[in-house]
Structure formats: C-alpha cells, structure tokens
PDB file of N, CA, C and O in Angstrom:
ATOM      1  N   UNK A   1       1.044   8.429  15.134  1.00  0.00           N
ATOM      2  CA  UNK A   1      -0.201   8.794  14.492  1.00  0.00           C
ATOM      3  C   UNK A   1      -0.353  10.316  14.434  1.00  0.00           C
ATOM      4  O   UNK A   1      -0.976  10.863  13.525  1.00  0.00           O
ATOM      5  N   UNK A   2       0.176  10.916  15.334  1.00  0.00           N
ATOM      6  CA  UNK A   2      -0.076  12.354  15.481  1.00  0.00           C
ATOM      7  C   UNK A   2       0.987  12.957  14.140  1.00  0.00           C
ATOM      8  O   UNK A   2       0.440  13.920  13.602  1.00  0.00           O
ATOM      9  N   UNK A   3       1.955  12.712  13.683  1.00  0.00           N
ATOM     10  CA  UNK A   3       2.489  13.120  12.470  1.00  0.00           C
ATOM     11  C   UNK A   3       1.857  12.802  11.599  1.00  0.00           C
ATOM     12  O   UNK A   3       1.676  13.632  10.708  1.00  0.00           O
ATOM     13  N   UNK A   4       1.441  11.884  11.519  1.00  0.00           N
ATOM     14  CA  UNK A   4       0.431  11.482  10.348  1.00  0.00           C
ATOM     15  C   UNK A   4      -0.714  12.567   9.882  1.00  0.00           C
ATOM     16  O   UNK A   4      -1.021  13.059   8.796  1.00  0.00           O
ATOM     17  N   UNK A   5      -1.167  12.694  11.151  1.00  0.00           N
ATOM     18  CA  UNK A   5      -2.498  13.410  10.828  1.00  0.00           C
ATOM     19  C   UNK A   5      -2.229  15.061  10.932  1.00  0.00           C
ATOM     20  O   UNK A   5      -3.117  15.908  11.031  1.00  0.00           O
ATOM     21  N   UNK A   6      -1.211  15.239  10.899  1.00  0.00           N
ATOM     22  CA  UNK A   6      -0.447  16.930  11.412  1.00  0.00           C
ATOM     23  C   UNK A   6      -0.428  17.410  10.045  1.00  0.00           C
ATOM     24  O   UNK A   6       0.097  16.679   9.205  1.00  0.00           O
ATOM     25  N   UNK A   7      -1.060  18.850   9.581  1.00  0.00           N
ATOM     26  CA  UNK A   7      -1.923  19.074   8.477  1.00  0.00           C
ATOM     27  C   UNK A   7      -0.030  20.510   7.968  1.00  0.00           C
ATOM     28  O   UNK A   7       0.145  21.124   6.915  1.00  0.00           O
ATOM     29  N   UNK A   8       0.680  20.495   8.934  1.00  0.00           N
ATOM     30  CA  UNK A   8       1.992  20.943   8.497  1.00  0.00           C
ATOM     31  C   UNK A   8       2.573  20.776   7.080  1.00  0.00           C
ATOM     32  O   UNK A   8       2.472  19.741   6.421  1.00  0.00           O
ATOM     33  N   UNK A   9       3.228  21.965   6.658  1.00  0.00           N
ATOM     34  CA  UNK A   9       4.167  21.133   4.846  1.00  0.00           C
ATOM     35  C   UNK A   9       5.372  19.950   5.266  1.00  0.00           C
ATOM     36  O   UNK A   9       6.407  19.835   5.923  1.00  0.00           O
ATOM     37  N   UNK A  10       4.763  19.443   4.690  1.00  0.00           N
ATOM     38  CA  UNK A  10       5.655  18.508   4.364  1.00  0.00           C
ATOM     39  C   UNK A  10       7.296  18.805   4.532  1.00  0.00           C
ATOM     40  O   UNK A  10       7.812  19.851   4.137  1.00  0.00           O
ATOM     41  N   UNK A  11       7.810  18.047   4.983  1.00  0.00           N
ATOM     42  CA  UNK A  11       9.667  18.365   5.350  1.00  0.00           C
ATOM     43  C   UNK A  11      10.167  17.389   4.330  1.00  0.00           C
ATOM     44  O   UNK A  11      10.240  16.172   4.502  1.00  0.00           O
ATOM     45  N   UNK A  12      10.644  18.317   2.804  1.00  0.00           N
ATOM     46  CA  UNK A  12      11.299  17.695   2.048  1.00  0.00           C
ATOM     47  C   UNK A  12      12.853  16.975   1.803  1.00  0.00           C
ATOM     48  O   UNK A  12      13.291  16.231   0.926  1.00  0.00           O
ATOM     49  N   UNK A  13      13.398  17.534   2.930  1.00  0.00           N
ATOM     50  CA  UNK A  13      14.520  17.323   3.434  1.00  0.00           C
ATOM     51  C   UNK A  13      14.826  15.983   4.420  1.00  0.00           C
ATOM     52  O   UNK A  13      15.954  15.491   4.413  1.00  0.00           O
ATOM     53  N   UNK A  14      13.993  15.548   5.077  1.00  0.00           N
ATOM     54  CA  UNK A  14      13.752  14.567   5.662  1.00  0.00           C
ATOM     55  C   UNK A  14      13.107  13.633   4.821  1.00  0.00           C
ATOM     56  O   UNK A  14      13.931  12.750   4.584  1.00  0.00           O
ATOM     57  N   UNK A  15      11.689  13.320   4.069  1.00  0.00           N
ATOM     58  CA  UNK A  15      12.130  12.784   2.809  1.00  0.00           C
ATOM     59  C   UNK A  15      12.912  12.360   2.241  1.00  0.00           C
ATOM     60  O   UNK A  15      13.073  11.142   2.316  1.00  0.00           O
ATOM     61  N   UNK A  16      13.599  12.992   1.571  1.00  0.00           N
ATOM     62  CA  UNK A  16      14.835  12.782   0.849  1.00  0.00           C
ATOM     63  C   UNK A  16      15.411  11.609   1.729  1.00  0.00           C
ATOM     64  O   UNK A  16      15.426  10.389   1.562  1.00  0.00           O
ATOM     65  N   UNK A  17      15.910  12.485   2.792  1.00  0.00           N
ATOM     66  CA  UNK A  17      17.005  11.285   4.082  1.00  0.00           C
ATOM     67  C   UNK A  17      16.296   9.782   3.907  1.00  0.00           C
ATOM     68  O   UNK A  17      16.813   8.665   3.929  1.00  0.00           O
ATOM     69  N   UNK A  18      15.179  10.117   3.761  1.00  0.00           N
ATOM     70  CA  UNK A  18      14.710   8.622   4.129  1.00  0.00           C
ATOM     71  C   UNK A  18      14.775   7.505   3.017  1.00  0.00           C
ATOM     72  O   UNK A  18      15.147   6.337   2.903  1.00  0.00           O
ATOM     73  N   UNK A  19      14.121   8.665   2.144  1.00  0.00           N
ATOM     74  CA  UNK A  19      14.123   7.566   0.559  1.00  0.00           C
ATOM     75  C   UNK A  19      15.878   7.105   0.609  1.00  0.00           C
ATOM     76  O   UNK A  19      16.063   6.054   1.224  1.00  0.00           O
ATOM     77  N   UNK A  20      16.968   7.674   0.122  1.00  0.00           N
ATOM     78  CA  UNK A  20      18.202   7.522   0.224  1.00  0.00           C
ATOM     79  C   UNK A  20      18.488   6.270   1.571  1.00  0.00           C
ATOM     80  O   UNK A  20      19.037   5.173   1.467  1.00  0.00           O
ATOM     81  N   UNK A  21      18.017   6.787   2.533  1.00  0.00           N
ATOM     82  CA  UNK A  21      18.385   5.474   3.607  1.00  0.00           C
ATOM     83  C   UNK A  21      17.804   3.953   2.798  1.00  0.00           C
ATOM     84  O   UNK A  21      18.407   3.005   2.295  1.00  0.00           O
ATOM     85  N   UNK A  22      16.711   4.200   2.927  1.00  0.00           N
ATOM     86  CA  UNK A  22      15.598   2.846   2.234  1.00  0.00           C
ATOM     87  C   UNK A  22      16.714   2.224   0.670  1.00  0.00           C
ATOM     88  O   UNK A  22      16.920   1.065   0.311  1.00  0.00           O
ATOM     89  N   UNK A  23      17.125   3.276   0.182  1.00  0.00           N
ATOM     90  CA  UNK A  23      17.481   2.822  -1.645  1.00  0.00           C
ATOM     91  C   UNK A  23      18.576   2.413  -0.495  1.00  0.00           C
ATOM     92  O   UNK A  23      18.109   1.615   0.318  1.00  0.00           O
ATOM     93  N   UNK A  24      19.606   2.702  -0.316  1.00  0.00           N
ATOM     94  CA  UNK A  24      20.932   2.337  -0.001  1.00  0.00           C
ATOM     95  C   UNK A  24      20.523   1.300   0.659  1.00  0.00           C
ATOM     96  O   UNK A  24      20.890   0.567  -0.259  1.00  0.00           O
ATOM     97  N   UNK A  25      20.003   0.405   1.579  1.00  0.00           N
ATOM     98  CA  UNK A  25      19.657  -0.494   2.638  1.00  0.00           C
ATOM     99  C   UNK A  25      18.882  -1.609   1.296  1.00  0.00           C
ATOM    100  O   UNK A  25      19.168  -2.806   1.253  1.00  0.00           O
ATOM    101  N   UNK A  26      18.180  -1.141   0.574  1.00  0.00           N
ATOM    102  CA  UNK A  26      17.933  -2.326  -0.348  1.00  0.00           C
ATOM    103  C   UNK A  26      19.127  -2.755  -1.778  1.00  0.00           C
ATOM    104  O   UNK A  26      19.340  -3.814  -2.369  1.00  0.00           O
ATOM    105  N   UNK A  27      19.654  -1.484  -1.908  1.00  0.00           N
ATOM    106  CA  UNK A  27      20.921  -1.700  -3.212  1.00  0.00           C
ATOM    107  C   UNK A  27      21.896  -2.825  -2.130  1.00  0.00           C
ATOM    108  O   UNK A  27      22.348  -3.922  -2.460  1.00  0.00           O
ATOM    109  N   UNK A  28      22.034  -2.097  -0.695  1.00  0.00           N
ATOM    110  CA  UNK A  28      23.824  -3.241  -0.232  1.00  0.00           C
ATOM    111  C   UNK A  28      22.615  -4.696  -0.107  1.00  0.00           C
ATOM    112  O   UNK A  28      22.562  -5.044  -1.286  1.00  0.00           O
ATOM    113  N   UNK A  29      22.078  -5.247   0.345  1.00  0.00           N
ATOM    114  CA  UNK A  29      21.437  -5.875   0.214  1.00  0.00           C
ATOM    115  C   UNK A  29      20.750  -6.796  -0.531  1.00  0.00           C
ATOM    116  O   UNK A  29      20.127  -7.743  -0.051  1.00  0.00           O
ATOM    117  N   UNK A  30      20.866  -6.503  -1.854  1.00  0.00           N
ATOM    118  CA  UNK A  30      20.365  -6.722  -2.732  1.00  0.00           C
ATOM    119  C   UNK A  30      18.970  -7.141  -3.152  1.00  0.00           C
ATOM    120  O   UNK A  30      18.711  -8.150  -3.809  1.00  0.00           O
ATOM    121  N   UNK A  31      17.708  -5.841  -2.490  1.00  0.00           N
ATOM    122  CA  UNK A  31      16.880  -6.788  -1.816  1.00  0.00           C
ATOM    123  C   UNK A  31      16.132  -5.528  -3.074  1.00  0.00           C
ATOM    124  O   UNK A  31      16.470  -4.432  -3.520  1.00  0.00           O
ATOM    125  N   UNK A  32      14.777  -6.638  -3.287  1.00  0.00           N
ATOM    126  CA  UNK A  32      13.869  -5.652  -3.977  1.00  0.00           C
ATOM    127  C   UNK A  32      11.987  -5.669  -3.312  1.00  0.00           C
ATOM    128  O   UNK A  32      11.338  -6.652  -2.953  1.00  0.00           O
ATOM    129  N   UNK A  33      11.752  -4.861  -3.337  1.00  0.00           N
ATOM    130  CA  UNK A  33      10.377  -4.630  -2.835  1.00  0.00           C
ATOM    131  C   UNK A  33       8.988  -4.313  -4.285  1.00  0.00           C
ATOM    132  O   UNK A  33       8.900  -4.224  -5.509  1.00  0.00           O
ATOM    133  N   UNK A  34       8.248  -4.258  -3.185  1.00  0.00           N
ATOM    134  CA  UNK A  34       6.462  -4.556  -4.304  1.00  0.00           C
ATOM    135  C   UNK A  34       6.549  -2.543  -3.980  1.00  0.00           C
ATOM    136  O   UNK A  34       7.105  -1.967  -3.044  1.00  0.00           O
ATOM    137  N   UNK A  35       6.065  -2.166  -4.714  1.00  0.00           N
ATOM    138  CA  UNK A  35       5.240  -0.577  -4.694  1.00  0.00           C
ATOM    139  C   UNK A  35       5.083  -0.541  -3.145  1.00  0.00           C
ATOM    140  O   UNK A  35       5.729   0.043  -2.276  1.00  0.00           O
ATOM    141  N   UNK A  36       3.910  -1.436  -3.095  1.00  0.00           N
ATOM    142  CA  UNK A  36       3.154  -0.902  -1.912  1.00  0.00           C
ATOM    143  C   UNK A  36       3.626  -0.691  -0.574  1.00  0.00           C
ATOM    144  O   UNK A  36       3.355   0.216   0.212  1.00  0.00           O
ATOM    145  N   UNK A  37       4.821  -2.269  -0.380  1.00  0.00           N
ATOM    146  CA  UNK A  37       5.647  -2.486   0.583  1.00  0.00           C
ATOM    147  C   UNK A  37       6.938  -1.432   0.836  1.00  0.00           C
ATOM    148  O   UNK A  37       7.476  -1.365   1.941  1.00  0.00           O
ATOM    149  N   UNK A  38       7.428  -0.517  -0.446  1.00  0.00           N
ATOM    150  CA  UNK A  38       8.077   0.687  -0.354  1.00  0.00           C
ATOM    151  C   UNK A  38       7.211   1.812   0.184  1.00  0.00           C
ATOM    152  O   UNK A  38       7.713   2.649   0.935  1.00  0.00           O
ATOM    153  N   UNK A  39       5.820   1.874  -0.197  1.00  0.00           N
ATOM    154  CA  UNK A  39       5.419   3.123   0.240  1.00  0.00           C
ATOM    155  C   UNK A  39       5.347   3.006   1.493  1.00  0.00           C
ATOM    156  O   UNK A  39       5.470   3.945   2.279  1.00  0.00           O
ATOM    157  N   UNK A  40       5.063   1.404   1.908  1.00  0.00           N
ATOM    158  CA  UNK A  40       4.913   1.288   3.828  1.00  0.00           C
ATOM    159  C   UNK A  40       5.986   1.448   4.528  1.00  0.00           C
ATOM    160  O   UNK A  40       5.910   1.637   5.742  1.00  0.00           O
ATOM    161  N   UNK A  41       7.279   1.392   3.813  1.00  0.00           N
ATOM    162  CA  UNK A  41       8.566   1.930   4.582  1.00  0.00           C
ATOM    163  C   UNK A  41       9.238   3.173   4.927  1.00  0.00           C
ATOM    164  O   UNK A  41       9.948   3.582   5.846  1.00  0.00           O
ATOM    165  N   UNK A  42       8.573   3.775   3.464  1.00  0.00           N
ATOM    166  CA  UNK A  42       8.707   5.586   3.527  1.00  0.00           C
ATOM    167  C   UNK A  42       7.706   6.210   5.035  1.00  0.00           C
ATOM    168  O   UNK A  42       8.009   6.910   6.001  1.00  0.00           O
ATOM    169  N   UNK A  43       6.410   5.518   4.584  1.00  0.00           N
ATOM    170  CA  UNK A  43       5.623   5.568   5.635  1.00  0.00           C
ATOM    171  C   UNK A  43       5.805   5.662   7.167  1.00  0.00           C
ATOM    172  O   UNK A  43       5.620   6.615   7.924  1.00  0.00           O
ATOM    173  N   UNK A  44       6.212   4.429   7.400  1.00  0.00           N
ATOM    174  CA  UNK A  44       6.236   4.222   8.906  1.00  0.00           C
ATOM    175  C   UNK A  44       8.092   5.311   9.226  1.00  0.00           C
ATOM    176  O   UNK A  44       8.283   5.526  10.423  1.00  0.00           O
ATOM    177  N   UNK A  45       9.081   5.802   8.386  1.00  0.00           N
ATOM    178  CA  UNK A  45      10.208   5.444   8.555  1.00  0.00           C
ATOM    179  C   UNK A  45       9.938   7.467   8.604  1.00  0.00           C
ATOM    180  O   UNK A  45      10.402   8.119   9.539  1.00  0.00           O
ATOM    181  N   UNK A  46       9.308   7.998   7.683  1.00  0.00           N
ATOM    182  CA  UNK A  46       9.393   9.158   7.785  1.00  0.00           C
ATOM    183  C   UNK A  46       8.438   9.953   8.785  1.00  0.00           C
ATOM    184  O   UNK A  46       8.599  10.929   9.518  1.00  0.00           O
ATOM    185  N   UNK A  47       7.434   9.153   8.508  1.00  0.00           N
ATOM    186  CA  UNK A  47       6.358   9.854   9.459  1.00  0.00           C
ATOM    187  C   UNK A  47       7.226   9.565  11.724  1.00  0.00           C
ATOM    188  O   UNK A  47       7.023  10.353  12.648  1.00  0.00           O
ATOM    189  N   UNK A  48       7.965   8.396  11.793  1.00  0.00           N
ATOM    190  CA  UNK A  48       8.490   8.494  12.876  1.00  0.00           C
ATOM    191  C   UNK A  48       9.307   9.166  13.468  1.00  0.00           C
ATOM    192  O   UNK A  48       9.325   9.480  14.658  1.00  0.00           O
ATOM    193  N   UNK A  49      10.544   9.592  12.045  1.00  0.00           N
ATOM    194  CA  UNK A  49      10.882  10.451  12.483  1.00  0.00           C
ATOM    195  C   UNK A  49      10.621  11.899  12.476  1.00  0.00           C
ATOM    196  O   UNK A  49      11.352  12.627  13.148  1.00  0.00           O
ATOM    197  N   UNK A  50       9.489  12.476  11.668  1.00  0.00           N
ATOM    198  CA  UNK A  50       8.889  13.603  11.821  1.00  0.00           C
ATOM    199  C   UNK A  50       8.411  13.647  13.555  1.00  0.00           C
ATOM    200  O   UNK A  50       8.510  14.815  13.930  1.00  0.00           O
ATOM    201  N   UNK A  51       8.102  13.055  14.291  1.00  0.00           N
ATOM    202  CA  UNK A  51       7.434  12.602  15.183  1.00  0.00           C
ATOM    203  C   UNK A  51       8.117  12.781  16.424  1.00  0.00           C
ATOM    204  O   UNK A  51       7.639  12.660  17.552  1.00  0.00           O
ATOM    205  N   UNK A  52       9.418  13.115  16.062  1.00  0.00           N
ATOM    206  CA  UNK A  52      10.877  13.349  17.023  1.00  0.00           C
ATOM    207  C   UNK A  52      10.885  14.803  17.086  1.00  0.00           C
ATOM    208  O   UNK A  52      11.301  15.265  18.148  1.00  0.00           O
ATOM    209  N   UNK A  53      10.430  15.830  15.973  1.00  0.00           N
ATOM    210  CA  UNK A  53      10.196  16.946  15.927  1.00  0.00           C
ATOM    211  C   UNK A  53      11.623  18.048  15.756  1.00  0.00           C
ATOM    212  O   UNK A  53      11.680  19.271  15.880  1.00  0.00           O
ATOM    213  N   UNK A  54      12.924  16.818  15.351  1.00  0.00           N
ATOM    214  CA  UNK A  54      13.942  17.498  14.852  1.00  0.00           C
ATOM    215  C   UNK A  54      14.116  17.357  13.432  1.00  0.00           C
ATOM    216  O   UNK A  54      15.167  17.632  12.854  1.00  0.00           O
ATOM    217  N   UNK A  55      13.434  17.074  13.066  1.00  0.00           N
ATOM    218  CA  UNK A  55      13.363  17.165  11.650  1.00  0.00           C
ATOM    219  C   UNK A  55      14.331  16.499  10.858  1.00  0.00           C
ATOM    220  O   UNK A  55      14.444  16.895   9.698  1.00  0.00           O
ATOM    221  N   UNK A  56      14.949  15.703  11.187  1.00  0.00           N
ATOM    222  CA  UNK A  56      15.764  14.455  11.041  1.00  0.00           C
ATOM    223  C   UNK A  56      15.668  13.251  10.542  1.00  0.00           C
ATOM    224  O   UNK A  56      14.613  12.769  10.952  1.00  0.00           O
ATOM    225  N   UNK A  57      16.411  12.275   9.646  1.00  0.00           N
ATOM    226  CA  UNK A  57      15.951  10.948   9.702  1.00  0.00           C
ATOM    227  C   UNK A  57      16.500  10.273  11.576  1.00  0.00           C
ATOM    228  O   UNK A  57      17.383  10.699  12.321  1.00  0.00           O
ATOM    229  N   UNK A  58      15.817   9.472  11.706  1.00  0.00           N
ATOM    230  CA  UNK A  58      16.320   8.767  13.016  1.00  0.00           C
ATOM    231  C   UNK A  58      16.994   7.429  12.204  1.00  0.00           C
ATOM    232  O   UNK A  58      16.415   6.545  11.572  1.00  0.00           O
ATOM    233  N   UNK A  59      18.205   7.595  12.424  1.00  0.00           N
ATOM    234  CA  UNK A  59      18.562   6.399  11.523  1.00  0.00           C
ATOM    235  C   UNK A  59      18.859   5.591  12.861  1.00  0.00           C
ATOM    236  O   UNK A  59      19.403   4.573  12.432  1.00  0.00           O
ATOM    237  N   UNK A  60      18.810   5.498  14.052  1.00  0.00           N
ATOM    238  CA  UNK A  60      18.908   3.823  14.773  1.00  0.00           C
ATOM    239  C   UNK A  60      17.832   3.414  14.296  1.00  0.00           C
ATOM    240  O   UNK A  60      18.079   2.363  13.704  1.00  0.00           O
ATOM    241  N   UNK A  61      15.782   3.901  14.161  1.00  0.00           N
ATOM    242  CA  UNK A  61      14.730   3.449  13.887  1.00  0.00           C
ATOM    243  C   UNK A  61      14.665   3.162  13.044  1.00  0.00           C
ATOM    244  O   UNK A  61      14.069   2.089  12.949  1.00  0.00           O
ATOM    245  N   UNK A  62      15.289   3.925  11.399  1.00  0.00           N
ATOM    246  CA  UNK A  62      15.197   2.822  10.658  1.00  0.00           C
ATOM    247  C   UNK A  62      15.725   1.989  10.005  1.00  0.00           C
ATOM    248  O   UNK A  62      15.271   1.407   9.020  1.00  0.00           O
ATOM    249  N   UNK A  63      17.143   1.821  10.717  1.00  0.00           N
ATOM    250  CA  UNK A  63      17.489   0.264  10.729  1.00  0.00           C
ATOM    251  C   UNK A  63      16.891  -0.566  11.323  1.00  0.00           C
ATOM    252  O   UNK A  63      16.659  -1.673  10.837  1.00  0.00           O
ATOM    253  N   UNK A  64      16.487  -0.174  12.590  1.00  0.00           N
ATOM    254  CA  UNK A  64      15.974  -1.017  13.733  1.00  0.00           C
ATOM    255  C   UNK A  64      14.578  -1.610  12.148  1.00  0.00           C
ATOM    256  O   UNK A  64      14.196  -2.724  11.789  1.00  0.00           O
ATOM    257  N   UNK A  65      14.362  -0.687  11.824  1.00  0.00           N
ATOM    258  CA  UNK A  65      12.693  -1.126  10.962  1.00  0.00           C
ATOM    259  C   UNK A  65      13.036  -1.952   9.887  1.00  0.00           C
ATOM    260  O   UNK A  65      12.527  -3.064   9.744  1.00  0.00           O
ATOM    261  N   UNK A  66      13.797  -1.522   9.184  1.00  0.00           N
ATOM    262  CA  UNK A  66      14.396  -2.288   8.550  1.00  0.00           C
ATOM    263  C   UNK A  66      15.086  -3.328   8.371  1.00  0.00           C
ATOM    264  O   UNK A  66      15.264  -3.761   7.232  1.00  0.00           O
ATOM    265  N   UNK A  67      15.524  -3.833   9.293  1.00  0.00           N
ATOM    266  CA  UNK A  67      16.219  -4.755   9.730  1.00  0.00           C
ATOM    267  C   UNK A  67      15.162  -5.964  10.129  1.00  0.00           C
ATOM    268  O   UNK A  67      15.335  -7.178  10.026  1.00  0.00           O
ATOM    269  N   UNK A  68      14.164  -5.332  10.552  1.00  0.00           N
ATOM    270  CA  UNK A  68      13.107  -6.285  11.524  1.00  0.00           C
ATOM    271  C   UNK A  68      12.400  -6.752   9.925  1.00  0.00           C
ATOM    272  O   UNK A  68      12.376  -7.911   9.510  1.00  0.00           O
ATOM    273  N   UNK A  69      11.886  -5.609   9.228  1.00  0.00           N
ATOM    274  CA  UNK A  69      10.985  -5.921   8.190  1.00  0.00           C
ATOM    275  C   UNK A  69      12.220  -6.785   7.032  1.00  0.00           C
ATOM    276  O   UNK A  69      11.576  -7.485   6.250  1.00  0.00           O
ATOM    277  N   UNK A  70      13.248  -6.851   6.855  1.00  0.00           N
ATOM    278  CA  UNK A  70      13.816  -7.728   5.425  1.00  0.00           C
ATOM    279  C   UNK A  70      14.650  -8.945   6.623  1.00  0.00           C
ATOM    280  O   UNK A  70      15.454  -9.741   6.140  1.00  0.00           O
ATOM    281  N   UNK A  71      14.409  -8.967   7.905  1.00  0.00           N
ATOM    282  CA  UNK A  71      15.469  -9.423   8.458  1.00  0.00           C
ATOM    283  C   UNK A  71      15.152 -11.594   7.951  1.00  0.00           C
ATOM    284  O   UNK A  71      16.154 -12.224   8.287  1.00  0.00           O
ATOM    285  N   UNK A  72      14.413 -12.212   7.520  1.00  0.00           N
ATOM    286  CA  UNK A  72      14.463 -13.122   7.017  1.00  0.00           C
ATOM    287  C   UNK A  72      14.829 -13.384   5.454  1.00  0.00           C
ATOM    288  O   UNK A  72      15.373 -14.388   4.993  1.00  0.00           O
ATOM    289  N   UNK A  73      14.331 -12.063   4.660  1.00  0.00           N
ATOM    290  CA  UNK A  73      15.439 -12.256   3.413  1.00  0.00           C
ATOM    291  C   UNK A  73      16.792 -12.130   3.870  1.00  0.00           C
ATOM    292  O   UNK A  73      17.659 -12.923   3.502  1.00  0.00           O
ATOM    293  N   UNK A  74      16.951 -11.470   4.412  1.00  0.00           N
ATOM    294  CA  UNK A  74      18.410 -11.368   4.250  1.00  0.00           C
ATOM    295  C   UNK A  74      19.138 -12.294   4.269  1.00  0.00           C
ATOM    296  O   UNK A  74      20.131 -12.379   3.547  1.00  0.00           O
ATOM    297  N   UNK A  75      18.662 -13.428   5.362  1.00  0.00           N
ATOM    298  CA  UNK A  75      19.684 -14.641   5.843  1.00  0.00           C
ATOM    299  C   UNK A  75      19.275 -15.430   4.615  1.00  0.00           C
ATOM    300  O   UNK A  75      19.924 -16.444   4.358  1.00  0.00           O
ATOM    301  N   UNK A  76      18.449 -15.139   3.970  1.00  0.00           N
ATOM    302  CA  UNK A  76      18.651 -16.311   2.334  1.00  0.00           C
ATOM    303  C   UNK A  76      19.577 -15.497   1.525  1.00  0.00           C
ATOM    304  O   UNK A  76      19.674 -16.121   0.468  1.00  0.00           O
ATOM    305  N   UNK A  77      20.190 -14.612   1.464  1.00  0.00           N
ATOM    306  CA  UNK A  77      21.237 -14.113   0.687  1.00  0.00           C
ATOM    307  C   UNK A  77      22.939 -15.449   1.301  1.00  0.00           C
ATOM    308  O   UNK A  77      23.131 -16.382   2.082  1.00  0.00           O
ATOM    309  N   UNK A  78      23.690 -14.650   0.307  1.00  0.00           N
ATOM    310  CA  UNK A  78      24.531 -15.428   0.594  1.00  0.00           C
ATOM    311  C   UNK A  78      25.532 -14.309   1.043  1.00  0.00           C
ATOM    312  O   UNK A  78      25.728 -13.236   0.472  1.00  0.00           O
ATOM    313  N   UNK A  79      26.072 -14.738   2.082  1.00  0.00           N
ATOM    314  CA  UNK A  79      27.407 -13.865   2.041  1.00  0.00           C
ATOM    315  C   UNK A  79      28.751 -13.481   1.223  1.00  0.00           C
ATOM    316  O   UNK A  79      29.556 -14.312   0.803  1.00  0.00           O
ATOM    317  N   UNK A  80      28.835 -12.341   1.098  1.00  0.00           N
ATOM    318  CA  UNK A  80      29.512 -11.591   0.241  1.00  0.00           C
ATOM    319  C   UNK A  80      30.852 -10.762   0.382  1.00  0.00           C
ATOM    320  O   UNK A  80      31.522 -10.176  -0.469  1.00  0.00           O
ATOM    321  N   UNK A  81      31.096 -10.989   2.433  1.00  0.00           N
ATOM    322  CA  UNK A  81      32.483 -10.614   2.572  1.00  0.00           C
ATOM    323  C   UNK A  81      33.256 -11.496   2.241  1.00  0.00           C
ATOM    324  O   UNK A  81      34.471 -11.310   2.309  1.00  0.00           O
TER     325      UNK A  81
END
C-alpha cells in the first residue's frame, strides 16, 4: 500500500518489465484477459515490486501471482509439449 500511495515519478522502466512479463505469460499460455483484470495485474505486479525499492520487476512474485491468478485456466488448456 505504501507504493501505491508514494506521490514519487513513476519508474518507467519497471513498467515496461512488467507489462512484457504479463504479455509474454499470457501469449505462452494462450490465455486472454478482460481490461480490468489486466489493469489488476499491472497493478498488484508493479506496484510490489516498486515496494522492494530496487527498482526491479521481482519476477519470482510475479509468477508466483500469476500463476496463482490463471492457475485454473491453465489446466483447461491442453498440453502442447
């Protein structure tokens, strides 16, 4: 919550990391999302790792998030190896 409300510019660079994590994690996947449910992933995925204060994506968190949030579509996909 405290990144959230932290009145700082914006870290466009981290951004970026995140959107790119999120597109790549729904393209292998083949998974598609509503507007709103993308903005809640940018959301929770950037603002956490702003929150680490290295200015980084944390990519174990957002797989870990990701994984948790599509982890029942996924198993209706079919496997593809």
């Amino acid at each position: 919550k405290e990144a959230e409300n932290n009145q700082q510019t914006a870290n466009l660079e981290l951004f970026i990391s995140v959107v790119e994590h999120i597109k790549q994690f729904l393209l292998n996947y083949k998974l598609s999302v509503t507007n709103k449910k993308l903005l809640e992933l940018l959301k929770e995925i950037y603002y956490f790792s702003l929150s680490k204060k290295v200015g980084i994506l944390d990519v174990e968190f957002a797989n870990w998030y990701l994984d948790t949030e599509f982890e029942k579509k996924k198993l209706l996909l079919p496997n593809l190896n």
